[in-house]
Backbone as a ProteinNet text record, in pm:
[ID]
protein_1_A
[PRIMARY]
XXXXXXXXXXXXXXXXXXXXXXXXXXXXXXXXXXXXXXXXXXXXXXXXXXXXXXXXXXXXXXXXXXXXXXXXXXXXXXXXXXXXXXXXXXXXXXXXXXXXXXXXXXXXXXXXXXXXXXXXXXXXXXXXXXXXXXXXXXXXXXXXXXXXXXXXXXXXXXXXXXXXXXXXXXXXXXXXXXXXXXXXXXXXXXXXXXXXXXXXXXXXXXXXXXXXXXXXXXXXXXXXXXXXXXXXXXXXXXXXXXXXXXXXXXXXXXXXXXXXXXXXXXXXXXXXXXXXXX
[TERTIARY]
753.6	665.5	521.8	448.3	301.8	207	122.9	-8.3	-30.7	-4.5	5.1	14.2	184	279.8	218.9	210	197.5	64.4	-56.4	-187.4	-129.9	-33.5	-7.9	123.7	124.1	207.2	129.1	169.5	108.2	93.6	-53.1	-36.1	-105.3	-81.1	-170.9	-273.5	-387.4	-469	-476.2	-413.6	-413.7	-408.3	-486.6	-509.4	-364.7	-430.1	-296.8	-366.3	-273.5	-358.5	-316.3	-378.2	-381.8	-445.3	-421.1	-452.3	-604.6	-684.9	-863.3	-878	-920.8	-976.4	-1044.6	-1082.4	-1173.3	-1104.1	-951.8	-866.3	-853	-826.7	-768.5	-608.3	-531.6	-367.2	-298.3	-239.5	-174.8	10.9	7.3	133.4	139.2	277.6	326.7	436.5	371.4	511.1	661.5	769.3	841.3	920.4	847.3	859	755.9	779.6	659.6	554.4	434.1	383	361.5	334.9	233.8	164.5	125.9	15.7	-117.8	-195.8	-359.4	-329.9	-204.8	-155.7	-189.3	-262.4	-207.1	-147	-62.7	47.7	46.1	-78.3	-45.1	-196	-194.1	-337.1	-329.3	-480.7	-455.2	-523.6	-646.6	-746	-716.2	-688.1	-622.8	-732.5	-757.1	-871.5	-773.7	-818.7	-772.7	-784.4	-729.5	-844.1	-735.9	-835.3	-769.4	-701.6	-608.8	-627.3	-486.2	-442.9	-393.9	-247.4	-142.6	-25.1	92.5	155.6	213.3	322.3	394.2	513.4	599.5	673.2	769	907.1	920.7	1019.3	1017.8	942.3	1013.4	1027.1	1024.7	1001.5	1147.6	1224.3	1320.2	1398	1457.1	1581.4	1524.2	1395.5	1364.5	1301.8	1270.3	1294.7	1393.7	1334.2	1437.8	1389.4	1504	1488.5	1402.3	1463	1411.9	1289.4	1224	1076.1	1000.7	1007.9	928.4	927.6	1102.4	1124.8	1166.2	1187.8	1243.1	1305.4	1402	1447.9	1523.9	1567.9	1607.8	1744.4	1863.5	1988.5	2016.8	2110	2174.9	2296.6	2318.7	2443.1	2501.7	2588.6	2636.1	2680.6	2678.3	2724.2	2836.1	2942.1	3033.7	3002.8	2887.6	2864.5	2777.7	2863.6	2807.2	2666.8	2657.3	2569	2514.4	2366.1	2312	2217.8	2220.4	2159	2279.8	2409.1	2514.8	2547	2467	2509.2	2676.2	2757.1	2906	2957.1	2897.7	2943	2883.8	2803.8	2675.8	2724.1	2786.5	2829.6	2963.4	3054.5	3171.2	3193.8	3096.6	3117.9	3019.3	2873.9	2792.1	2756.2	2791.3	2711.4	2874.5	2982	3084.2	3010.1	2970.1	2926.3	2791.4	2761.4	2571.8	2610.9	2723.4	2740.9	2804.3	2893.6	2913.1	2834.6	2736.4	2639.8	2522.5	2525.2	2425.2	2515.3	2605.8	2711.1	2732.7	2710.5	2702.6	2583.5	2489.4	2324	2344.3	2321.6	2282.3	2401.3	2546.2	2645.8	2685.7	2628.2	2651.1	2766	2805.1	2987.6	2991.3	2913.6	2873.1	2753.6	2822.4	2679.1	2699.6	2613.7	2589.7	2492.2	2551.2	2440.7	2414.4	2278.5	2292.7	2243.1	2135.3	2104.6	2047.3	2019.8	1933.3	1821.5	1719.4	1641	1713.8	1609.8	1638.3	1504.8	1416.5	1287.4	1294.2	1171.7	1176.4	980.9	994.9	786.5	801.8	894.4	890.3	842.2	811.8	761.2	921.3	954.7	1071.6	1210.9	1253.9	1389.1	1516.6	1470.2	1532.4	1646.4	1656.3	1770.5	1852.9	1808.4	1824	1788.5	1707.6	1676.4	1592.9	1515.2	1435.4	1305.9	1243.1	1121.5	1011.6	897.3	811	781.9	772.4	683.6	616	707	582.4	453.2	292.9	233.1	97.1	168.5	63.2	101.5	52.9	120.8	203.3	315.3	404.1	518.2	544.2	706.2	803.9	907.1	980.2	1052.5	1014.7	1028.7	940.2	933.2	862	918.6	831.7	904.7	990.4	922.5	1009.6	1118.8	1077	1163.7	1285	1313.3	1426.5	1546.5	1494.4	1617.4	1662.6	1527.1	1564.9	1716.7	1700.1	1766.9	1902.3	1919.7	2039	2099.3	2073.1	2108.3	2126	2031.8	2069.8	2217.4	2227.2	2334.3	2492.8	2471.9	2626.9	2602.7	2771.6	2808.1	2726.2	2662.8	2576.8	2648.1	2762.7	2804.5	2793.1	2874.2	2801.7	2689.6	2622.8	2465.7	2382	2425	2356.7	2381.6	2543.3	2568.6	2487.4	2499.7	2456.1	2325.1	2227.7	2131.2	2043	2146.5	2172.5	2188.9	2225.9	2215.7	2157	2117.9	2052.9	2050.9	1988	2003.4	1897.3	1917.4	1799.8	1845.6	1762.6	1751.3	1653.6	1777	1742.2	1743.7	1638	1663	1718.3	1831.5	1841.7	1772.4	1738.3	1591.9	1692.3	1737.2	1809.1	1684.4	1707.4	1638.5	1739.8	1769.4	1853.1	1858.4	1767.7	1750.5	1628	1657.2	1630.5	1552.6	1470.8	1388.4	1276.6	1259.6	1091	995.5	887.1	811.7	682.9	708.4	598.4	639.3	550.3	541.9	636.1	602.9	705.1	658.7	699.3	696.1	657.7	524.6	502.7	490.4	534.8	583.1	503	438.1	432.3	495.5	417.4	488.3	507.5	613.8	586	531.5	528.6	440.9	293.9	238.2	59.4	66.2	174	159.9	105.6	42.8	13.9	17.6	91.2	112.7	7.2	-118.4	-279.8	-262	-197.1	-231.6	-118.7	-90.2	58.1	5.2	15.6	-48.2	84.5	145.1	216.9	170.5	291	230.4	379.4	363	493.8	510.2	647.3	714.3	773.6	695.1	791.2	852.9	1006	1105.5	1105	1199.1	1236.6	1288.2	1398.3	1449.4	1442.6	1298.9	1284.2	1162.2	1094.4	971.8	1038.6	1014.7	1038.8	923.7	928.7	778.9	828.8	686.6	680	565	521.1	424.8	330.2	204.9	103.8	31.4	-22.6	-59.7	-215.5	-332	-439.8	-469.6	-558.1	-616.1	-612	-567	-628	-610.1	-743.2	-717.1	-644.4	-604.4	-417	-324.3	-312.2	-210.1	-155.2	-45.6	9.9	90.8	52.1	149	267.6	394.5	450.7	487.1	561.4	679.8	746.9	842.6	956.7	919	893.1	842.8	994.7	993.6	1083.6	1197.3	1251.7	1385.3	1442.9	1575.8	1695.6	1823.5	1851.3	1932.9	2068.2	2089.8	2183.1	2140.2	1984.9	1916.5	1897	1931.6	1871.6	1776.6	1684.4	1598.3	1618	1656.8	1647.7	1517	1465.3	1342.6	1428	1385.4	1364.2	1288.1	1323.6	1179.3	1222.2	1310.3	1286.3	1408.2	1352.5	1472.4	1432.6	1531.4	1545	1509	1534.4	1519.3	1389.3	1329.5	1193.7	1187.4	1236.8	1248.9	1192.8	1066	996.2	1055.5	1158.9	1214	1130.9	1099.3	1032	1091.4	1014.1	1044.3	993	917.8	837.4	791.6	801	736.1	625.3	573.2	535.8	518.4	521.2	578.4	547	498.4	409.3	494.9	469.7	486.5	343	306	200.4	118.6	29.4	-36.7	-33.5	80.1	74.9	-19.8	-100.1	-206	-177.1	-83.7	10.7	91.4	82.8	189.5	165.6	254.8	235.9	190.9	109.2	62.1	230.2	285.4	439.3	505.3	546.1	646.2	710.3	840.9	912	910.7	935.2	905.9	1007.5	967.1	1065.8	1132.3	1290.8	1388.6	1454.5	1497.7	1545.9	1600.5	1652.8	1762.8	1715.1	1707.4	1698.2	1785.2	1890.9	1985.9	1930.8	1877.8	1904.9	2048.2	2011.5	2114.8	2085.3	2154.2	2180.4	2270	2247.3	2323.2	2336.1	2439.2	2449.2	2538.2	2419.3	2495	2614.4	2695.2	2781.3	2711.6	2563.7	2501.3	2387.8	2289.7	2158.2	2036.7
12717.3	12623	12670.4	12695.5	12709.4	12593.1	12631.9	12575.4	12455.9	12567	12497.8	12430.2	12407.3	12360.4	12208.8	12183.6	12107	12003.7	12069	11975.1	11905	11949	11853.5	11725.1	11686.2	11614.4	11475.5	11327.3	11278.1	11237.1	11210.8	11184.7	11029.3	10987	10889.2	11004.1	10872.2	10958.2	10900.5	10944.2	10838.7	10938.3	10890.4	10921.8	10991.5	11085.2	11119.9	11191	11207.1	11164.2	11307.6	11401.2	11525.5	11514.9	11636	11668.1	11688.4	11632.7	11677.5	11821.1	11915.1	12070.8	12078.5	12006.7	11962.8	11889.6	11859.6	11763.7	11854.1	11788.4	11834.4	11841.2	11899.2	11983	11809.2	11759	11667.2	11664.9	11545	11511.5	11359.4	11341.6	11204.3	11159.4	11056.6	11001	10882.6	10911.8	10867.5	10766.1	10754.6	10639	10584.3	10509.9	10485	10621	10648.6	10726.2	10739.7	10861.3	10828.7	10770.4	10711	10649.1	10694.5	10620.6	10750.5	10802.6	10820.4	10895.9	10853	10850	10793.8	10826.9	10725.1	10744	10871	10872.6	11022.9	11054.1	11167.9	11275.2	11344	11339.9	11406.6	11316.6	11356.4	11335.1	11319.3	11220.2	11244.3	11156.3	11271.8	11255.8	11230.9	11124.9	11105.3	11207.2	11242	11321.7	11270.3	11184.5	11144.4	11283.7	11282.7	11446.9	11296.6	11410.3	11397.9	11409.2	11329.4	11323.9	11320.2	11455.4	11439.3	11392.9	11299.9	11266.8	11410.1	11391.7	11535.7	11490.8	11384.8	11373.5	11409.6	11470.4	11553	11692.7	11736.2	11895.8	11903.9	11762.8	11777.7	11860.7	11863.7	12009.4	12150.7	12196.3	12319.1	12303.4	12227	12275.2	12280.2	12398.1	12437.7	12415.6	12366.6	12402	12542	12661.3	12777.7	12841.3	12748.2	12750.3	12685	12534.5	12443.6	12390.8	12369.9	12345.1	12196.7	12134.3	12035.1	12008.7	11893.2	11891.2	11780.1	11668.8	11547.6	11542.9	11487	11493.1	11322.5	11300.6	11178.8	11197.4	11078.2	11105.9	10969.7	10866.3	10722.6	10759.3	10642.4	10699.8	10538.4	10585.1	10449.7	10375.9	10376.8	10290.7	10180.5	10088.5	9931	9903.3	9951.5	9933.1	10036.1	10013.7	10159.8	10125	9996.8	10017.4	9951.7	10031.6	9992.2	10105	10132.8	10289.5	10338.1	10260.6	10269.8	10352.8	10269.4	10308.1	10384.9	10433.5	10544.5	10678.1	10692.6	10810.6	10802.3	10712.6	10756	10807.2	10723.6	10740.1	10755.3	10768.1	10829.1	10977.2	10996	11167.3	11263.7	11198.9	11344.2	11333.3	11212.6	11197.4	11314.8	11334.5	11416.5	11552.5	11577.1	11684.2	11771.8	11686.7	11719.5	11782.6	11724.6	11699.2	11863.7	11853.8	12005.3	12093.8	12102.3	12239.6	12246	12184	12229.4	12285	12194.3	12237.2	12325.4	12408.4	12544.3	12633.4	12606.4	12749.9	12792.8	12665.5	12730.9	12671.7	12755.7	12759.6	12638.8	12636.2	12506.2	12398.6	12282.4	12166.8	12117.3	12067.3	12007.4	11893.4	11723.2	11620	11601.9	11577.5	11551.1	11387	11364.8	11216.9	11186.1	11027.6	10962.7	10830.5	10819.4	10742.5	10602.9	10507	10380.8	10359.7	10347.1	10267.8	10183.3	10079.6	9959.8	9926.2	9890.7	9892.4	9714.3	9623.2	9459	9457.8	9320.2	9292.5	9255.6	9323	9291.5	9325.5	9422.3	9402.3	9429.8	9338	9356.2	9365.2	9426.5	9519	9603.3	9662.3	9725.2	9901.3	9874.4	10040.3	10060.4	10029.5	10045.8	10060.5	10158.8	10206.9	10189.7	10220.9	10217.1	10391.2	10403.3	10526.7	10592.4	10732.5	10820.1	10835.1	10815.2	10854.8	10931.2	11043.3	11150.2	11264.8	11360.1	11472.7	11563	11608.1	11671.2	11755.9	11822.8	11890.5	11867	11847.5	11803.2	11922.2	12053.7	12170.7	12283.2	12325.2	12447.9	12548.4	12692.4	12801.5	12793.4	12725.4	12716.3	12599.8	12478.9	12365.5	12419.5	12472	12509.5	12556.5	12704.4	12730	12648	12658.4	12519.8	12407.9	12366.2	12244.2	12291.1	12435.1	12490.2	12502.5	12567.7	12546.5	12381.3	12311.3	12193.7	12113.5	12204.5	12079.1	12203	12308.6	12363.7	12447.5	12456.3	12526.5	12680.8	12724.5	12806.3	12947.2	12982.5	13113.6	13087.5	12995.2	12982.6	12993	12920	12880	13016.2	13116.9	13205.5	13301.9	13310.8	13387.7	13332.3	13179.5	13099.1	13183.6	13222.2	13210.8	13348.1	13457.7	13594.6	13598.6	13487.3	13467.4	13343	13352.3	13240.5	13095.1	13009.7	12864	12801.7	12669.2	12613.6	12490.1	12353.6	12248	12186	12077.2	12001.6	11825.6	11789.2	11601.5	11541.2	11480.1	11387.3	11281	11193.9	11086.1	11040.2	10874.9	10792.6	10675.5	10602.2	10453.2	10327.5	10271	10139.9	10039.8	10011.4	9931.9	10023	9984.9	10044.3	9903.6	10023.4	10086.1	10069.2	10210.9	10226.8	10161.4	10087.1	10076	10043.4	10046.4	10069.4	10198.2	10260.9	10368.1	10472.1	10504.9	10713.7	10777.8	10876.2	11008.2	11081.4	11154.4	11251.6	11388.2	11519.2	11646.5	11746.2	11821.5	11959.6	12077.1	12123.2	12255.8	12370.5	12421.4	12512.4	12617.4	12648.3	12797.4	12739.6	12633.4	12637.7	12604.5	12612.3	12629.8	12717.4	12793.4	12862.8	12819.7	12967.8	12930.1	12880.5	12926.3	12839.4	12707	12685.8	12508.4	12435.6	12458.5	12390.9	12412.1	12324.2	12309.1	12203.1	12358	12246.6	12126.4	12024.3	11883.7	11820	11836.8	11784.6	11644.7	11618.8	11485.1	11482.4	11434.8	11436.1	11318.9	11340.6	11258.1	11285.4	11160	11175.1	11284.3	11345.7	11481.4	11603.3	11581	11707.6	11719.1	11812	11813.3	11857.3	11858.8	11862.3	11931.6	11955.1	11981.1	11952.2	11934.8	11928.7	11995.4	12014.2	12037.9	11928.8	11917.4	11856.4	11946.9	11882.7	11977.3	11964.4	12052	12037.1	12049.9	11987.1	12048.7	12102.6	12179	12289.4	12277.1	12326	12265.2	12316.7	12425.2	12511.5	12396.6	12333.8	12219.4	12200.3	12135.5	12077	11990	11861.3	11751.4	11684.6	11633.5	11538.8	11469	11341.9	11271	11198.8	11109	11109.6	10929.3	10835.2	10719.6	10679.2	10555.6	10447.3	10517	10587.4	10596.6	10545	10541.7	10459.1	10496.1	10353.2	10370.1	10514.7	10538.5	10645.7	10759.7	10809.4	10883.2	10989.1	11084.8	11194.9	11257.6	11259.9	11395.3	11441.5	11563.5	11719.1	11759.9	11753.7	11842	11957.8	12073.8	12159	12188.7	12166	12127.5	12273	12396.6	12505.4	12600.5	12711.7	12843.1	12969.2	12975	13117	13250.4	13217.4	13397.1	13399.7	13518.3	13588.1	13642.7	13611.1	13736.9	13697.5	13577.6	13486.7	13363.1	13338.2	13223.3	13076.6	12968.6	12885.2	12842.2	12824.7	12869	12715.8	12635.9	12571	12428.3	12301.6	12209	12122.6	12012.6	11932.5	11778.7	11666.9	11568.8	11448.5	11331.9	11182.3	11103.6	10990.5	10858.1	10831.9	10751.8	10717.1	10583.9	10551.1	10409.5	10446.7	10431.4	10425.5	10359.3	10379.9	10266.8	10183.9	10199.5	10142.4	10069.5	10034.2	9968.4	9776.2	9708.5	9552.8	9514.8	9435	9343.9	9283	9198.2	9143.1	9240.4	9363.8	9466.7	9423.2	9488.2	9457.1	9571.8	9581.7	9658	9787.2	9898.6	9977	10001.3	10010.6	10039.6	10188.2	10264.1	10391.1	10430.9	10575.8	10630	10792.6	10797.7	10970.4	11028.9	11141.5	11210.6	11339	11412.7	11562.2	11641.4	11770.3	11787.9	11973.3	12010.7	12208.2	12285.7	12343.3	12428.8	12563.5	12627.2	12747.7	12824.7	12970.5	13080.6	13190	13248.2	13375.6	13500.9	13493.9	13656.7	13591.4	13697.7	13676.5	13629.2
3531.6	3464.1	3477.7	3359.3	3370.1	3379.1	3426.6	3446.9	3287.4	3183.4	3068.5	3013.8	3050.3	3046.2	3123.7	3210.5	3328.3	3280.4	3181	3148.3	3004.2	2933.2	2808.5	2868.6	2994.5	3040.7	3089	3076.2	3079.8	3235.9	3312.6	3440.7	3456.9	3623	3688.3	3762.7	3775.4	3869.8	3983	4132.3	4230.7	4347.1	4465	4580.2	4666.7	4705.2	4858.9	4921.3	5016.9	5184.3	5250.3	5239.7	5330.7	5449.7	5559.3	5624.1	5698.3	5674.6	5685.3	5759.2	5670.6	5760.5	5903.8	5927.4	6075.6	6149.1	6117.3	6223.8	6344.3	6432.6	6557.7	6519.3	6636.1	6593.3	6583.3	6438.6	6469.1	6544.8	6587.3	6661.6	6656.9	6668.3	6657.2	6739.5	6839.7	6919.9	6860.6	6863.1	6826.8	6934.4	7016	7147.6	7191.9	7303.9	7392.4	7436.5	7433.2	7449.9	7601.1	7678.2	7826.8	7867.7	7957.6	7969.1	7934.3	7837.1	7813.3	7703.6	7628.1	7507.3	7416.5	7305.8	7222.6	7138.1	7058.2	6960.6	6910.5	6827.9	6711	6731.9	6688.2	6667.6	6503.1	6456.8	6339.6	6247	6169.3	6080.8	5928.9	5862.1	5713.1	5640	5497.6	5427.7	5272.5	5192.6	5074.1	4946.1	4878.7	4768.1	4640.2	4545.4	4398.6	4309.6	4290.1	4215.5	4085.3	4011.6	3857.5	3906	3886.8	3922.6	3778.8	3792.5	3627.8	3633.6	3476.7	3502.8	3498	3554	3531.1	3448.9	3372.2	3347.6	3190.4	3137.8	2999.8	3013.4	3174.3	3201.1	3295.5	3306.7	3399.8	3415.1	3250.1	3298.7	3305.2	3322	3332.4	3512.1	3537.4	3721.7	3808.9	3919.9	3997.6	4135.2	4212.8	4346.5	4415.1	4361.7	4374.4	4321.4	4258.5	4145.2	4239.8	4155.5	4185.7	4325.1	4369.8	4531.1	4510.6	4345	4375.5	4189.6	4183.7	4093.1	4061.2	3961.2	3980.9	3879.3	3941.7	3888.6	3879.9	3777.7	3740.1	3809.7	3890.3	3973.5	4023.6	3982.6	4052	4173.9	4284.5	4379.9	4388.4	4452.8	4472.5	4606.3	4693.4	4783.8	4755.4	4816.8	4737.6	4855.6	4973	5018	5079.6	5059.5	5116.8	5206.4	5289.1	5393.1	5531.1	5479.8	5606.6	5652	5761.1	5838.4	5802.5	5878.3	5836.1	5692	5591.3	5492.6	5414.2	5452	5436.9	5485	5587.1	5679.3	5610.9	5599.5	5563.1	5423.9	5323.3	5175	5140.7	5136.3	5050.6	5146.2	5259.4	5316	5220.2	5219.4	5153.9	5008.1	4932.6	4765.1	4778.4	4875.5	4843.6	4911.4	5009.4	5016.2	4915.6	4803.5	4706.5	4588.6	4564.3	4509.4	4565.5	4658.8	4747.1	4705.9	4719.4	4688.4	4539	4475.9	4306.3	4252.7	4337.9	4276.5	4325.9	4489	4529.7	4515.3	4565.6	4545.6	4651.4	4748.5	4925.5	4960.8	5052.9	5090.3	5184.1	5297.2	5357.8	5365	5329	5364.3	5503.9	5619.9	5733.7	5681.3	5661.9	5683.2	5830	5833.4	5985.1	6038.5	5874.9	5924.6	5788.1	5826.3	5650.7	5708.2	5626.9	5684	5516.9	5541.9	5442.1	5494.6	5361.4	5368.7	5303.4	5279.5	5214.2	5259.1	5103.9	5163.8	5177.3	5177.8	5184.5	5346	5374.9	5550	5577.9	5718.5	5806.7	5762.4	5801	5814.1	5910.4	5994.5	6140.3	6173.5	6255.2	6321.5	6190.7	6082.9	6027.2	6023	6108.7	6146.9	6006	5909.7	5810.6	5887.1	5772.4	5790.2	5661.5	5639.8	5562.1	5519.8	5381	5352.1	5401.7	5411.7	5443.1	5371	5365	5299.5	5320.8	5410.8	5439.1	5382.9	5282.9	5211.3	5334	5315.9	5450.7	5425.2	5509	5456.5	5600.1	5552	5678.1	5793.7	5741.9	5847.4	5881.5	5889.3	5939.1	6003.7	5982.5	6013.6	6169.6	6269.8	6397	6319	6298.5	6351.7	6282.3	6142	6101.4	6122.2	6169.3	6259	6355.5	6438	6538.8	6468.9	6398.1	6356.8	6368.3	6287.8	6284	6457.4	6545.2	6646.4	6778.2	6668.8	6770.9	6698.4	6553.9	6496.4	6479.5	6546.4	6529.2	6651.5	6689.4	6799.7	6807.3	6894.8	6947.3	6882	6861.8	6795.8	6663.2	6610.1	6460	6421.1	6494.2	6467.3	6468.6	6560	6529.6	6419.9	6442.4	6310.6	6132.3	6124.1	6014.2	6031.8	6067	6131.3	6006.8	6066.7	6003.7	5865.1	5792.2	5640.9	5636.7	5466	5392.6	5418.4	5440	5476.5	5433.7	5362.4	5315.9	5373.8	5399.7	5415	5273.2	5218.3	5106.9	5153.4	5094.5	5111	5026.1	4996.1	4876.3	4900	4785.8	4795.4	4659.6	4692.9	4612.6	4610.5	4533.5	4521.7	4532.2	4624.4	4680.6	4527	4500.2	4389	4275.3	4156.3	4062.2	3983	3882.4	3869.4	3936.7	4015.9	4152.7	4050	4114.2	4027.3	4142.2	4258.1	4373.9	4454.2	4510.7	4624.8	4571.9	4428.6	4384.8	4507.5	4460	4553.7	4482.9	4544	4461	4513.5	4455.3	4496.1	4424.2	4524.2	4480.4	4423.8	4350	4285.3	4371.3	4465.5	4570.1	4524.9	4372.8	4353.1	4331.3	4386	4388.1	4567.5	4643.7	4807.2	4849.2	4918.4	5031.8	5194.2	5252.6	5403.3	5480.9	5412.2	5516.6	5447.7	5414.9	5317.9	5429.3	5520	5588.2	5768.3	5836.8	5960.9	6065.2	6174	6249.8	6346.9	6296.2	6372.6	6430.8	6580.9	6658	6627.7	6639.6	6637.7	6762.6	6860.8	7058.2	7035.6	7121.8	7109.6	7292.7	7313.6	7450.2	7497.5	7429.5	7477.7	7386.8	7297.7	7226.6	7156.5	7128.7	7094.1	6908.4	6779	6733.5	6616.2	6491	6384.4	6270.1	6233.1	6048.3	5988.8	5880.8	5847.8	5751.1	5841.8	5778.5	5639.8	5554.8	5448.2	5440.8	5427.5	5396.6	5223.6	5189.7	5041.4	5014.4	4844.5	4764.9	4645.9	4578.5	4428.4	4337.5	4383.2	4353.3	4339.3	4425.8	4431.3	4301.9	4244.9	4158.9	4140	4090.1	4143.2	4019.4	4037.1	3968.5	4072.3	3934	4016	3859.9	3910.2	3815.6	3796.7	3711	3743.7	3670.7	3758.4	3761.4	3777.8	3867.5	3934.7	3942	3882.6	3874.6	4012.2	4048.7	4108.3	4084.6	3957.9	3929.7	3946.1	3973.2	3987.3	4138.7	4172.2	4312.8	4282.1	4387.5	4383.6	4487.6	4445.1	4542.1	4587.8	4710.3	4744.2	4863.2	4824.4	4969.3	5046.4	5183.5	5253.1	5346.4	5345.4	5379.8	5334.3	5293.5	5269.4	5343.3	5434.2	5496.2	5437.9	5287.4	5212.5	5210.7	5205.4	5168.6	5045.7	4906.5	4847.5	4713.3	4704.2	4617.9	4607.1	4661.7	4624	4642.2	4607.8	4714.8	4853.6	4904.2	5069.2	5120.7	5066.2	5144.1	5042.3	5089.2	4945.3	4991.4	4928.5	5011.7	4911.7	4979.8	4909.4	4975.4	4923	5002	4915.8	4946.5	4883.9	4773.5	4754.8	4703.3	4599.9	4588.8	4511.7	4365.8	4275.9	4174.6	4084.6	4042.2	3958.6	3864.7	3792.3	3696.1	3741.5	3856.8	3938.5	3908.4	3855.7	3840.6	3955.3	4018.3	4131.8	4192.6	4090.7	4103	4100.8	4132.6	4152	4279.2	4234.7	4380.5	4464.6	4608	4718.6	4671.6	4736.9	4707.7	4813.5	4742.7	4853.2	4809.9	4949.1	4902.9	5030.4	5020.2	5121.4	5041.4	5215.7	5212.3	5303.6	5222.2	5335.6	5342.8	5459.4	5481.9	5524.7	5426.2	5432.9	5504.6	5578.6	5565.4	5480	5385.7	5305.2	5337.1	5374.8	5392.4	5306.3	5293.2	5243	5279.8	5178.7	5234.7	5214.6	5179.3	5186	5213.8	5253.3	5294.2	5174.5
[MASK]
++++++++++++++++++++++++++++++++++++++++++++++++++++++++++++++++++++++++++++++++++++++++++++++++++++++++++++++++++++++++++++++++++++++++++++++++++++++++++++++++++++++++++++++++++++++++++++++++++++++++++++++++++++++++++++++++++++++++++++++++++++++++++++++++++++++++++++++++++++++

């Protein structure tokens, strides 16, 4: 997709929230912090930039281009915020789903978040939007992941060939019409545009990447997502060989958004896809 291509598309113009150049190294506690700790570290500066719809350019992106891409797909789980039936019947429906888009011999889910931007929903394990521009791996945490989630001989062998980590991103209820997501074009990324920022857990220090500014950047997103609807982002690929390697992707304040809109609800599964060649 060109540059071109990308200015006769119609956009919003709305704020997201990078990284500030003058931050200190961010990190984020995912527990109680130390005493003296606080929670998170890390400086985030807004910048309005032009957000395109991508949905008359849909069937010409790729995972391997752009780093992300959106498929029509029903899924038969009647509920998608019941862990149970989430793990049993929608992680085989999306591993399905990863192995057609990419071609890889194995998928590994390993987990799924459920957000919801409404107040409260207790003891549900729901969360609120991410909305700091971010990618969910980085050159360490990746492999990393591969070895914390398969037996130590596999894991290394997997290791030795190709592996990407993809998110599926569903919408619980349809049509989004608060908090899209909006995604970068991984070919306006650069590796100085991406800054590691730990996620400490009780028994593991973990990363992601925070993103700083650049007016390279290039943004879509897909408005009003339908429940029948996935988006594929890859948030890392092992190969070196131009492929996109790297994405980055927020939530965000739609401006067009009704005052009376309803909250958005959604489900994100990560997934590991692995290759039989490098």
């Amino acid at each position: 997709m060109t540059a071109q291509v990308a200015t006769k598309l119609r956009v919003v113009e709305a704020p997201l929230n990078y990284l500030a150049a003058d931050s200190e190294t961010p990190y984020v506690y995912a527990y109680e912090p130390p005493p003296g700790m606080p929670y998170r570290a890390g400086r985030y500066e807004a910048r309005t930039l032009a957000i395109a719809d991508a949905r008359p350019i849909a069937g010409a992106l790729s995972l391997d281009r752009e780093g992300f891409l959106l498929r029509r797909a029903r899924t038969s789980v009647r509920d998608l915020y019941d862990d149970d039936e989430v793990k049993a019947a929608y992680y085989p429906e999306i591993e399905r789903l990863v192995k057609a888009e990419t071609g890889a011999e194995k998928v590994v889910i390993f987990d799924h978040t459920v957000r919801n931007t409404a107040i409260g929903k207790p003891g549900r394990g729901v969360r609120e939007p991410a909305i700091n521009v971010h990618n969910d791996y980085t050159e360490k945490s990746g492999p990393q992941r591969v070895r914390d989630l398969l037996p130590a001989e596999e894991a290394e062998a997997r290791l030795q060939r190709r592996f990407i980590e993809v998110n599926a991103w569903r919408p619980i209820v349809g049509p989004v019409q608060a908090w899209p997501i909006a995604l970068c074009d991984a070919q306006t990324l650069e590796m100085k545009d991406f800054v590691a920022s730990e996620r400490r857990f009780p028994d593991r220090i973990g990363e992601i990447y925070a993103v700083k500014y650049s007016p390279r950047h290039r943004w879509f997103y897909f408005p009003e997502m339908a429940r029948e609807e996935v988006l594929f982002i890859k948030c890392f690929d092992s190969a070196r060989d131009g492929r996109a390697r790297l994405s980055a992707h927020s939530a965000f304040v739609d401006p067009t958004t009704r005052p009376d809109a309803p909250a958005r609800e959604s489900i994100e599964v990560r997934t590991l896809a692995f290759f039989s060649a490098t």
